[in-house]
C-alpha positions in Angstrom: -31.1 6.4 7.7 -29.2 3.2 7.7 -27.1 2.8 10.7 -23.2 1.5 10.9 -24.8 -1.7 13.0 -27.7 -2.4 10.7 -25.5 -2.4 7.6 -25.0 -6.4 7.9 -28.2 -7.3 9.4 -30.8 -8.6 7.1 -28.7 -9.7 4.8 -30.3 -13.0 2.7 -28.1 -16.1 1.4 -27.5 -14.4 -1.3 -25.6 -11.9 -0.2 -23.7 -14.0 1.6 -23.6 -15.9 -1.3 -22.0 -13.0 -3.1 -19.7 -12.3 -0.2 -17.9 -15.7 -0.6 -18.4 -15.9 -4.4 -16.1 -12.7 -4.0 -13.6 -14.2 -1.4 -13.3 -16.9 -3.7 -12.6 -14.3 -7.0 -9.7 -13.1 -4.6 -8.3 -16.5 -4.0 -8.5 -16.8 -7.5 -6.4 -14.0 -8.2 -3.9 -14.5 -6.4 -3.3 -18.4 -6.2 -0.4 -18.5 -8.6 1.4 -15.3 -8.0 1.5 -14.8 -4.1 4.8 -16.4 -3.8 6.4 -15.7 -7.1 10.3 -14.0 -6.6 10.3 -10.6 -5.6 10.9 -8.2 -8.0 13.5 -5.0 -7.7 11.3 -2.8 -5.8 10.0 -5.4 -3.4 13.6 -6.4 -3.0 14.0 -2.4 -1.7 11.4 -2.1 0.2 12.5 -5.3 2.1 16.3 -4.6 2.4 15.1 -1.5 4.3 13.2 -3.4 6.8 15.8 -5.8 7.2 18.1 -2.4 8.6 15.2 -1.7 10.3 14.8 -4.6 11.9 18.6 -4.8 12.6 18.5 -1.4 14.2 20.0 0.7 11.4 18.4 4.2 10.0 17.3 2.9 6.3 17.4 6.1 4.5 20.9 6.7 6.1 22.2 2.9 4.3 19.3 2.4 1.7 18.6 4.6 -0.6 14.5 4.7 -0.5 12.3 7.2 -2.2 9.5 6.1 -0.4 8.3 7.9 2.9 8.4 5.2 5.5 5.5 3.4 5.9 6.0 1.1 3.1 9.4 -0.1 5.0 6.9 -0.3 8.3 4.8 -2.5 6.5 7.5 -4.8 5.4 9.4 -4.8 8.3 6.0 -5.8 10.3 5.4 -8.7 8.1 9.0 -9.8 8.9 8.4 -10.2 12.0 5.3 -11.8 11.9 6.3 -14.5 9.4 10.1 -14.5 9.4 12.3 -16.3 6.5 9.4 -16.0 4.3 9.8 -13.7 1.7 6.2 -13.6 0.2 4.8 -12.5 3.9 4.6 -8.9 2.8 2.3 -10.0 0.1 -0.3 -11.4 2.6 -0.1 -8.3 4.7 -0.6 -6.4 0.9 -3.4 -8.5 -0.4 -5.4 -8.2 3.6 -5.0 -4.2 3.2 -6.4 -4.3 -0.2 -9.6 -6.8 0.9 -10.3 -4.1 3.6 -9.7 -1.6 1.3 -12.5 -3.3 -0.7 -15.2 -3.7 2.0 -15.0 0.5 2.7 -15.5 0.9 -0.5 -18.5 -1.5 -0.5 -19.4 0.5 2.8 -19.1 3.6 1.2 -20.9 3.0 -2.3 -24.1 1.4 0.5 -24.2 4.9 2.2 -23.6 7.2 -0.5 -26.0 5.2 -2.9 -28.1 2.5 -1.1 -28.7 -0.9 -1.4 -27.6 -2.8 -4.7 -24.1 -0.8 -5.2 -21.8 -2.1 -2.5 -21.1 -5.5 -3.9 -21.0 -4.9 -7.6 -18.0 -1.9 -6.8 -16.3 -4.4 -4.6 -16.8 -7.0 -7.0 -15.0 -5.2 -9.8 -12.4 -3.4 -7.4 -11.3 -6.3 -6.4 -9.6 -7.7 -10.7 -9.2 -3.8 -11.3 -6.7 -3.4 -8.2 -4.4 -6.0 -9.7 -4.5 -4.1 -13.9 -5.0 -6.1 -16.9 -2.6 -8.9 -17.1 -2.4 -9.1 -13.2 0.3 -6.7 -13.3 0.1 -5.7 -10.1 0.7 -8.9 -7.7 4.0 -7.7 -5.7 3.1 -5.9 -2.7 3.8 -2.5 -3.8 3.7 0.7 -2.0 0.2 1.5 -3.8 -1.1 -1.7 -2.1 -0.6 -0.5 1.4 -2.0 3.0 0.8 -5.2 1.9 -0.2 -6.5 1.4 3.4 -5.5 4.4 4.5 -6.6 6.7 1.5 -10.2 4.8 1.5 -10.1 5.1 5.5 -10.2 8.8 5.2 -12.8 8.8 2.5 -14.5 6.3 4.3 -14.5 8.6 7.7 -15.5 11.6 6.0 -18.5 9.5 4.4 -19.5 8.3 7.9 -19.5 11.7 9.4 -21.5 13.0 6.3 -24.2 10.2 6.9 -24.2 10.4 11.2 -23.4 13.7 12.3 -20.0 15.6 12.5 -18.0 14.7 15.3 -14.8 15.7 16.8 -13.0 11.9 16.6 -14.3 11.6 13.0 -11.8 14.7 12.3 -8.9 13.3 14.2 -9.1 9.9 13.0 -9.5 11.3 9.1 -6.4 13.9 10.1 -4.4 10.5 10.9 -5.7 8.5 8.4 -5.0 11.3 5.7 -0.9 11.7 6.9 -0.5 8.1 7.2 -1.7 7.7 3.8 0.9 10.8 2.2 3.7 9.1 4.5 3.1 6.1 1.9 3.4 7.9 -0.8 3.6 11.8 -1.6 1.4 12.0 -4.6 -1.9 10.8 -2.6 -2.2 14.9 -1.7 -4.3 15.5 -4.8 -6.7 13.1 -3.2 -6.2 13.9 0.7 -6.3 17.9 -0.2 -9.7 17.5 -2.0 -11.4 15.1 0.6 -10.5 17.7 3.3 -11.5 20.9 1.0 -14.9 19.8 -0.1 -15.2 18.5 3.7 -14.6 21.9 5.1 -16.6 23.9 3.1 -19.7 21.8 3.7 -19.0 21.7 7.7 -19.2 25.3 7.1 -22.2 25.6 5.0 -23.8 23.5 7.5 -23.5 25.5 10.7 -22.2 29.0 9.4 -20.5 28.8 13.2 -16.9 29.5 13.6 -16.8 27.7 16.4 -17.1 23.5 15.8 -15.6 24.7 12.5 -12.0 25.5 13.8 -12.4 23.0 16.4 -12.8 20.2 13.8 -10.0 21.9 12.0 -8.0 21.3 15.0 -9.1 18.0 16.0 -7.8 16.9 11.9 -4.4 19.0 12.4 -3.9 16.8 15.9 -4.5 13.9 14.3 -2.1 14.9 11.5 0.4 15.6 13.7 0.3 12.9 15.7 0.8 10.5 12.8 3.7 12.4 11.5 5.0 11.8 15.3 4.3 8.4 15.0 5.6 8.0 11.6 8.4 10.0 11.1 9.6 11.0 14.7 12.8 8.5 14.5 13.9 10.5 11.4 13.4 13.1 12.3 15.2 12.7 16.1 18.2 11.2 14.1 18.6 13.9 12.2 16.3 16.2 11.8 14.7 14.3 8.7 17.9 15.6 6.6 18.1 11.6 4.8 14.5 11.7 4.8 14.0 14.6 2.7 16.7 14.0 0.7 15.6 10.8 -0.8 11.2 11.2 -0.6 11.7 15.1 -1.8 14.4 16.7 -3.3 15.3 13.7 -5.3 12.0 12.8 -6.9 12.1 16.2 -7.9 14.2 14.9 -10.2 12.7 11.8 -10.7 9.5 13.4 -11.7 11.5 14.9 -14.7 12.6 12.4 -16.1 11.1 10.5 -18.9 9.4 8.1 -16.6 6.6 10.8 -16.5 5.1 12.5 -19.2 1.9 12.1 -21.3 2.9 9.6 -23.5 3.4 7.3 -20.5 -0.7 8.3 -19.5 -1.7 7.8 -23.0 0.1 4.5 -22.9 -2.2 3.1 -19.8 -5.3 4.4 -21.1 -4.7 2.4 -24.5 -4.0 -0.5 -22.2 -7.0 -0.1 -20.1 -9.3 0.7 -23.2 -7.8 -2.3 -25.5 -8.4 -4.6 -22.0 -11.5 -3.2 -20.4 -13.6 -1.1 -22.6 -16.8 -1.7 -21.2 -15.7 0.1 -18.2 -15.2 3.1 -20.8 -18.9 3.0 -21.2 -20.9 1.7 -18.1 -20.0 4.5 -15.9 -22.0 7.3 -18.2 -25.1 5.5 -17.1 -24.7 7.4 -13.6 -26.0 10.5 -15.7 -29.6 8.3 -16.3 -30.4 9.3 -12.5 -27.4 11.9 -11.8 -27.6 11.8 -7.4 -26.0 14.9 -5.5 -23.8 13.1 -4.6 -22.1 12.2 -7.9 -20.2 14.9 -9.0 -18.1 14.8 -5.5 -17.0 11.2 -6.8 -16.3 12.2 -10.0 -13.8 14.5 -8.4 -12.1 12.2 -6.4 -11.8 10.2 -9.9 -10.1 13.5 -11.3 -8.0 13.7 -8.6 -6.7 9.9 -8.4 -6.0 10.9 -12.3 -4.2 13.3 -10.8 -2.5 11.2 -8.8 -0.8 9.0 -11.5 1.6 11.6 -12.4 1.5 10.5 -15.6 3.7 7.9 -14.6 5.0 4.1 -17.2 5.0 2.3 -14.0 1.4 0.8 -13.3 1.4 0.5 -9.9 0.5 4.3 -9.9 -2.6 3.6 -11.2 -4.3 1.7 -8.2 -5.3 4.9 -6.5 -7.4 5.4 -9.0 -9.1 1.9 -9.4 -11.8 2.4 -6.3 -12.7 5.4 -7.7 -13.5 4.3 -11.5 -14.8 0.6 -9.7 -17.3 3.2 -7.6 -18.7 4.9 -10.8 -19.0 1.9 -12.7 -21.3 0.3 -10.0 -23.2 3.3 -10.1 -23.3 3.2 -13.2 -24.5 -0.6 -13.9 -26.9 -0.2 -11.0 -28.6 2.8 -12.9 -28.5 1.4 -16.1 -30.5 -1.6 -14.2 -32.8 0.4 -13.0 -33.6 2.3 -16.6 -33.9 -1.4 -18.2 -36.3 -2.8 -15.6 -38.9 0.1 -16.6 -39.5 -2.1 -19.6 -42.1 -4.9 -18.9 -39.9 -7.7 -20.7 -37.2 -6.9 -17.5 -37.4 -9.3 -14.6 -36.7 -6.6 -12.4 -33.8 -6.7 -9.7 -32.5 -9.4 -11.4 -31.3 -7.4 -14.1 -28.8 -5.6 -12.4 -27.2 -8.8 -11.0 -27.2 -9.9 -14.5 -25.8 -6.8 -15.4 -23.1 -6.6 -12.6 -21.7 -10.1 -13.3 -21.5 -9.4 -17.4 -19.4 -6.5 -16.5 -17.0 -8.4 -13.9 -16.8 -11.8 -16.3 -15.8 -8.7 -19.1 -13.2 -7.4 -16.9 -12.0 -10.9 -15.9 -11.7 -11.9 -19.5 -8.1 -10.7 -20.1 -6.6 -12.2 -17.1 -8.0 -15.7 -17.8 -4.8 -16.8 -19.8 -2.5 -15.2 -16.6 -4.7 -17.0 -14.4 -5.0 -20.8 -15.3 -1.0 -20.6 -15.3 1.3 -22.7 -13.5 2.9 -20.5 -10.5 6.2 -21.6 -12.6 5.2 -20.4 -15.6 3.3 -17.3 -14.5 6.7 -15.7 -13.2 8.8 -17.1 -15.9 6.6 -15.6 -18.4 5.5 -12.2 -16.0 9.4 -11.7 -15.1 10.9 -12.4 -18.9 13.6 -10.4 -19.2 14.2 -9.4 -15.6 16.8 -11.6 -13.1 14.4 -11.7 -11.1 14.0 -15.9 -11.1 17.8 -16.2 -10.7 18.1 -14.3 -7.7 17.4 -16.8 -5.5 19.7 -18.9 -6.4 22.5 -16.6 -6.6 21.6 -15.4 -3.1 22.0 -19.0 -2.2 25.6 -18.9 -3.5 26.4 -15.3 -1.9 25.5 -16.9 1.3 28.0 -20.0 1.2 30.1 -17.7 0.0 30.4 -14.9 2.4 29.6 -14.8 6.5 26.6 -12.7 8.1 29.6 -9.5 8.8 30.6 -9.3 5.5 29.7 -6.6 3.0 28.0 -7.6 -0.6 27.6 -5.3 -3.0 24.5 -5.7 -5.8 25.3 -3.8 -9.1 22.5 -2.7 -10.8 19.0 -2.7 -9.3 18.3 -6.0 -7.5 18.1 -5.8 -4.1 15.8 -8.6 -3.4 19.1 -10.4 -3.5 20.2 -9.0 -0.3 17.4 -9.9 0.9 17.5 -13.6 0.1 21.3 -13.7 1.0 20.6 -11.9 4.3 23.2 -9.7 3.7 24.5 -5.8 3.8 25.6 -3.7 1.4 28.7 -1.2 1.4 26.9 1.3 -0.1 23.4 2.9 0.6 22.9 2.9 -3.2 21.1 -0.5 -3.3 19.9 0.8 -7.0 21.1 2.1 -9.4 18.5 4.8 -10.3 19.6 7.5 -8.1 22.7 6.8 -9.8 22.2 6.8 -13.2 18.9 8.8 -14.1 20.4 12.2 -15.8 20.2 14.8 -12.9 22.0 17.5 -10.8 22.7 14.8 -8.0 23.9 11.5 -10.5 27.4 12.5 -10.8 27.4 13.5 -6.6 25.8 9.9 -5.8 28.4 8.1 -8.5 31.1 9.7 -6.2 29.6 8.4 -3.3 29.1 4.8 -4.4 32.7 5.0 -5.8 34.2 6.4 -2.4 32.0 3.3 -0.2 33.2 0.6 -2.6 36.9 1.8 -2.0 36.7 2.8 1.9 34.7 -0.8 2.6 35.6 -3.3 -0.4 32.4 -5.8 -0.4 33.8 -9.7 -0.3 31.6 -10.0 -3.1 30.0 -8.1 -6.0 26.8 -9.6 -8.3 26.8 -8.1 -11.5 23.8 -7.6 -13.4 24.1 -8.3 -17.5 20.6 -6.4 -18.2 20.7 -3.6 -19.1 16.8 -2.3 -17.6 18.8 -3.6 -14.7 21.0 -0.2 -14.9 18.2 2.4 -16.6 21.4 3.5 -18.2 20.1 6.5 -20.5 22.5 8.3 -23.4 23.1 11.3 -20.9 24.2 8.9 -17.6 27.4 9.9 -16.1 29.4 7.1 -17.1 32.0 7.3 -14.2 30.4 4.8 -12.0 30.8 2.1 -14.8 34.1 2.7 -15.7 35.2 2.7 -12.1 33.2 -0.1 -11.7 34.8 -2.2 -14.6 38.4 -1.4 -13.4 37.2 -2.2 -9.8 36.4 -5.9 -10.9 39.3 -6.4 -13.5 41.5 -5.3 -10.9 40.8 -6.9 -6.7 38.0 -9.7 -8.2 37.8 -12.7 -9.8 34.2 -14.4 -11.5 33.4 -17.1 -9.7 30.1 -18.4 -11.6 26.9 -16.8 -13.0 23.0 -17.4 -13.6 22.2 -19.3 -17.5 18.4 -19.0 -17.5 18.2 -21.3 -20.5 20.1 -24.0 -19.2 19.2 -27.3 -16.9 21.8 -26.4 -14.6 20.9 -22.5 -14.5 23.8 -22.0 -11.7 27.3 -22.7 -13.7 30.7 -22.5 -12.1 33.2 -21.5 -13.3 32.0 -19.7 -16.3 33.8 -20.3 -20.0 33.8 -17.4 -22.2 31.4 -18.0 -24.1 28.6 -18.6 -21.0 29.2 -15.2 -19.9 27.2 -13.8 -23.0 24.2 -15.7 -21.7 24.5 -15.1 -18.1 21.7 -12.8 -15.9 23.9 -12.4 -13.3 27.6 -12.6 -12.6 29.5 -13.3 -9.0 32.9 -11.8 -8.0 35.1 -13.2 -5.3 37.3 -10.5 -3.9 41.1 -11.8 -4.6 43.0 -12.5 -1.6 45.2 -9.4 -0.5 49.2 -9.6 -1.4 
C-alpha cells in the first residue's frame, strides 16, 4: 500500500511535466478574468467583510444569505491585500488548485497510478463551466477545500487505518464546509453515513465506534465555535438564522429552483461537453468496489444543486463527475491497449488529453479575449463595468461618515466607494422576491431611508438589477420614487455607449440610456 510520503517520490519528468503543463492550463484560465469588476454577489460578500473588518455584525447591517465563512474568506483577503478588489479571487482560485490536488490524491488512492492527473486535469476547466462562467470568487469556490478535505480525510483513513484525529479533523472539515453553504449536507451526511457503517462493519466493537463518533461531533462543534460563536454571543444567532434559514426557505420556492432550471444546465453541459456524457460509462469495463461509493457522492452533489438557474451551484458537483470521467478514460485505456495495434500506456495519455482539448474547446473563443472585452461581453447587460466609475463619483461626492444608499442589487459599489449603507438591505432580493417576509423588509428599508436619509442614492435602470416579478410588493418603489422626486436631485449617470461613459448633468433624453443614476440629497430649508 502506497504511503502519504511516497505518493510524490518517483515521479519521472513527465509527471512533472504534466504538473506544470497543468499549472500553466490554470494560468490560462484565468489570465483575462481575475481582475474583471465584481459582479453583485462579489460586491455582497465584500460589503460584509468591509463591516467586518470595521467591527460591525454583518448580518445585523447586511443582509447575507450566506453562513459566514464566505464573508471570512473575503474579509481575510482584505487584509492581506488591501485596496485591491480582485484579492478575493486569488484567495478563490488557491482554494480551488488545492481542491484539485486532493482530488488528484484521492483518485491515486482510491484507483492507483494513471488517474490522479487526468481528474485534475479536467477538474481544473470544469470548475470554471462552459463559457468560464464561473470566474468571480463565489461562495462555491471556497467550499471546495473543505468539502474535498473531508472526502479526502475519510479516503486517507480508509487507505491507513482509522484514527481518532482523522474523525475530528473530518468533523471540522465537514461544519466548515455547511457554514459555507447549507446545501453541501447532502454530501457531508453521505460521506459520514457510508463512513460509519463501514467503521462498524469493520470492528463490530461499540467501543472505537462511539469514540470516533465523538471525536467527529468535537470537531463539529469546535468549528461551529470557531465559526459562528460571535453570532451567536451577539445574539444568540437570531440575524444569523434569519437571513441563512428562514429566508432561503423562501428563496428555495421561488422560481429560481425548479426542474426546468436543472434541465436548463444539463442542455448546457451536454450542447458544451458531451463527451463527458459518455467517457465515464467506461468505469463499468472494469467496475472497482470502490465505484459505486463515488457514484453516490455524484448523486448527492446532484443533489446538491437544488435545481438551481445560477451555475455557481453546480461546482460541487464538478470533482465528482471530473473523478468518474478519469476513471473512466483510464479504463477505457486499458480495454484498447489489449489490442496489439495499441502502444500501450500511451494510449491513455492520448486518451486523457483528447478528452481535456474537447472540454477546452468551448472556452477557446472566452479565452483568447482581451480582459476588456471578456467583461464587456461576460457582464452585457449588467452595471457591473460602470460601477467603478460611479463609485469614483460617490466618493468625491460624499465623506467616509456619510450614508449611501444602492438601489437595486449592486453592492460592489459600496465597496469601491468605501462606503456604508443606511439600510441592511444592500439587495434588493430579500425585498422583492414574492414571500411572507417582502412586504415586512419593504417596511424596513422604507423606515431606515426615512430615520437616516443617505447623502446619496445610485439608482439602478436594469431591471434584473431589481428581480422585480408580477407579484412584488410594489410599496418600496413607489416610496422610493416619491423619496427622490421629493429631498434629491440627479446629479449625473453611467452611458455605456458613449466615449465619455460618466455624463453630468444628465439631459432628458440621456437618462433613457443610463445604467446608473446619482442623487444628491437637496440641501435642508
Amino acid at each position: 500500500m502506497e504511503t502519504k510520503s511516497s505518493f510524490w517520490k518517483g515521479r519521472s519528468a513527465i509527471h512533472w511535466l504534466a504538473l506544470l503543463g497543468l499549472l500553466l492550463l490554470f494560468v490560462v484560465l484565468r489570465w483575462n478574468n481575475f481582475n474583471a469588476p465584481l459582479i453583485r454577489d462579489e460586491g455582497e460578500y465584500a460589503y460584509a467583510a468591509q463591516l467586518l473588518i470595521h467591527g460591525v455584525m454583518p448580518y445585523d447591517h447586511a443582509f447575507i444569505q450566506k453562513p459566514p465563512m464566505v464573508v471570512y474568506c473575503y474579509a481575510l483577503a482584505s487584509l492581506l491585500v488591501p485596496d485591491v478588489f480582485w484579492a478575493p479571487r486569488l484567495l478563490a482560485y488557491l482554494s480551488v488548485a488545492l481542491a484539485g490536488l486532493l482530488l488528484g490524491y484521492m483518485a491515486r488512492l482510491e484507483f492507483g497510478k494513471g488517474f490522479a492527473l487526468p481528474a485534475m486535469a479536467l477538474a481544473t476547466p470544469m470548475f470554471l463551466l462552459p463559457g468560464l462562467e464561473q470566474f468571480p470568487a463565489n461562495t462555491e469556490m471556497f467550499l471546495l477545500l473543505p468539502l474535498l478535505g473531508t472526502f479526502a480525510v475519510y479516503v486517507q483513513a480508509r487507505h491507513h487505518g482509522q484514527k481518532t484525529k482523522y474523525w475530528l479533523a473530518a468533523g471540522f472539515l465537514g461544519i466548515t464546509t455547511l457554514c459555507f453553504k447549507y446545501t453541501a449536507l447532502p454530501l457531508i451526511a453521505f460521506v459520514f453515513a457510508i463512513w460509519l457503517v463501514e467503521s462498524w462493519r469493520q470492528t463490530r466493537d461499540a467501543r472505537p465506534f462511539w469514540k470516533h463518533m465523538l471525536a467527529a461531533v468535537l470537531g463539529g462543534i469546535l468549528a461551529a465555535f470557531l465559526e459562528l460563536g460571535i453570532f451567536l454571543i451577539h445574539d444568540g444567532g437570531t440575524r444569523l438564522w434569519e437571513c441563512t434559514v428562514l429566508f432561503n426557505r423562501q428563496y428555495l420556492l421561488s422560481r429560481t429552483f425548479n426542474p426546468a432550471n436543472l434541465w436548463m444546465w444539463v442542455s448546457l453541459f451536454w450542447s458544451n461537453w458531451p463527451v463527458l456524457f459518455f467517457v465515464p460509462w467506461a468505469i463499468f469495463l472494469r467496475p472497482g468496489p470502490r465505484i459505486w461509493f463515488w457514484l453516490g457522492a455524484f448523486a448527492c452533489a446532484a443533489l446538491a444543486t437544488s435545481a438551481s438557474g445560477y451555475g455557481q451551484y453546480y461546482i460541487p458537483l464538478m470533482p465528482f463527475w471530473a473523478l468518474l470521467s478519469a476513471v473512466g478514460i483510464c479504463h477505457l485505456a486499458a480495454w484498447l491497449a489489449r489490442w496489439p495495434a495499441m502502444a500501450g500506456r500511451r494510449i491513455g495519455s492520448l486518451l486523457a488529453l483528447l478528452v481535456i482539448l474537447l472540454v477546452l474547446r468551448p472556452d477557446v473563443p472566452w479565452l483568447t479575449r482581451t480582459p476588456e472585452r471578456f467583461a464587456e461581453l461576460k457582464m452585457a447587460g449588467y452595471p457591473f463595468i460602470g460601477s467603478q466609475t460611479v463609485a469614483r463619483r460617490v466618493a468625491e461626492s460624499s465623506g467616509p461618515g456619510d450614508f449611501v444608499y444602492v438601489a437595486g442589487s449592486e453592492p460592489q459599489i459600496l465597496v469601491y466607494a468605501h462606503r456604508f449603507s443606511p439600510t441592511r438591505f444592500i439587495t434588493s432580493y430579500a425585498m422583492m422576491i414574492p414571500s411572507a417576509v417582502a412586504g415586512k423588509y419593504q417596511r424596513e428599508a422604507m423606515a431606515d431611508l426615512m430615520n437616516n436619509p443617505p447623502k446619496l442614492i445610485v439608482f439602478p435602470t436594469a431591471e434584473n438589477s431589481w428581480l422585480r416579478q408580477p407579484t412584488s410588493p410594489p410599496d418600496f418603489q413607489d416610496f422610493l420614487d416619491q423619496f427622490l422626486r421629493r429631498d434629491y436631485r440627479l446629479v449625473g449617470g453611467f452611458l455605456p455607449d458613449r466615449p465619455n461613459a460618466w455624463t453630468e448633468p444628465l439631459s432628458t433624453n440621456d437618462l433613457a440610456d443610463a445604467d446608473l443614476l446619482l442623487f444628491q440629497r437637496k440641501p435642508s430649508p
